[in-house]
C-alpha positions as CSV (number, residue, x, y, z in Angstrom):
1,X,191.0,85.4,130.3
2,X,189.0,87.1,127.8
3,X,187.0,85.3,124.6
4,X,186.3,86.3,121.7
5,X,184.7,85.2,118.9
6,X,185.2,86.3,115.1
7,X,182.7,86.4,112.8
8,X,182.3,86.8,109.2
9,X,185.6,84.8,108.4
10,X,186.1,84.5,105.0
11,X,186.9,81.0,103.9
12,X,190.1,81.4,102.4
13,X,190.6,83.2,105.6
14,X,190.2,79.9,107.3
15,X,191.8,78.1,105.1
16,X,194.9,80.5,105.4
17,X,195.1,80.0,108.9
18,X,194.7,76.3,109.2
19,X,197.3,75.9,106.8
20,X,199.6,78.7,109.1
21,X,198.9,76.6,112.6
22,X,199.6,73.3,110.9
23,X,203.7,74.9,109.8
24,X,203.8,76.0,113.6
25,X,202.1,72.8,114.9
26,X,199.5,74.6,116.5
27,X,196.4,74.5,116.5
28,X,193.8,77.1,114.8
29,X,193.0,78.6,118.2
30,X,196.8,78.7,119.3
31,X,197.5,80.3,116.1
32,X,195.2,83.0,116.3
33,X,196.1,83.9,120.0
34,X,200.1,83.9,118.5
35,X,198.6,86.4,115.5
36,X,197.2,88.8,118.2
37,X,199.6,88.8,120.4
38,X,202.5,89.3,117.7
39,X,200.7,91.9,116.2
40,X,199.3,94.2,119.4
41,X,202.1,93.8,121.6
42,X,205.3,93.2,119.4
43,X,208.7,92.3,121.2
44,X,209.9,95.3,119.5
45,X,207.8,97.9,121.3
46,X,209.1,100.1,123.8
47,X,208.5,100.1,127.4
48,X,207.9,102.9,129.6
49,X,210.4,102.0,132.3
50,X,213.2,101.6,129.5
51,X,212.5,104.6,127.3
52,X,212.4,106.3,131.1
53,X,215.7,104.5,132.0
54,X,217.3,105.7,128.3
55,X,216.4,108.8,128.4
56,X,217.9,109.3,132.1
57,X,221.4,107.8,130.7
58,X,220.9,110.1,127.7
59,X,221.1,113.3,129.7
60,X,223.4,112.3,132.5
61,X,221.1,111.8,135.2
62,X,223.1,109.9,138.2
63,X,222.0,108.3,141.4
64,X,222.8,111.3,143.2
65,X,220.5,113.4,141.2
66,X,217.6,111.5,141.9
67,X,218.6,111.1,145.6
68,X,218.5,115.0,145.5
69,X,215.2,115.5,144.0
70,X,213.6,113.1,146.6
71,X,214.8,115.2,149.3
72,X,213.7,118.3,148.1
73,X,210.2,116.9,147.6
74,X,207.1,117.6,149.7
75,X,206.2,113.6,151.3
76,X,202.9,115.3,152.5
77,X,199.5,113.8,150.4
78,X,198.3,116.4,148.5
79,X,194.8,118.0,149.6
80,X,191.9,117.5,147.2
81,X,190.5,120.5,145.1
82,X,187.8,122.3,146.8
83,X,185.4,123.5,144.1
C-alpha cells in the first residue's frame, strides 16, 4: 500500500479532524484514509460492468444476441501494424 504524507496542515485543520476521528472512534490516520476513500471512490459511482449491464437491458439486448455476435466474430489474433 501506498503512503503519503500531507504537508502544510493548517491547525484548525488538525484540530478538525481529531475532533472527526474521535465521533467515529478512529483514529486520525483511520480517519483520513475513510475521508479519501469516501471522497475518490464514492459508493455512489457507477461501474463499468453495470452501466454496461444497464444499458444492454435498456435496449433489449438478450442472451441470444450476444451468442450471435460471438459467432459471427473473427477468433483469429489480429496482426500488428506494419509501418
Amino acid at each position: 500500500m501506498a503512503a503519503v504524507t500531507i504537508r502544510n496542515l493548517s491547525d484548525e485543520a488538525h484540530r478538525a479532524l481529531k475532533v472527526r476521528a474521535a465521533q467515529h472512534n478512529r483514529s486520525a490516520e483511520a480517519e483520513m484514509r475513510a475521508i479519501l476513500e469516501a471522497t475518490v471512490r464514492p459508493e455512489g459511482r457507477v461501474r463499468l460492468g453495470t452501466a454496461l449491464s444497464q444499458m444492454s437491458r435498456k435496449i433489449g439486448l438478450t442472451n441470444a444476441d450476444v451468442e450471435a455476435l460471438e459467432q459471427t466474430r473473427n477468433a483469429n489474433p489480429a496482426e500488428p501494424m506494419q509501418f
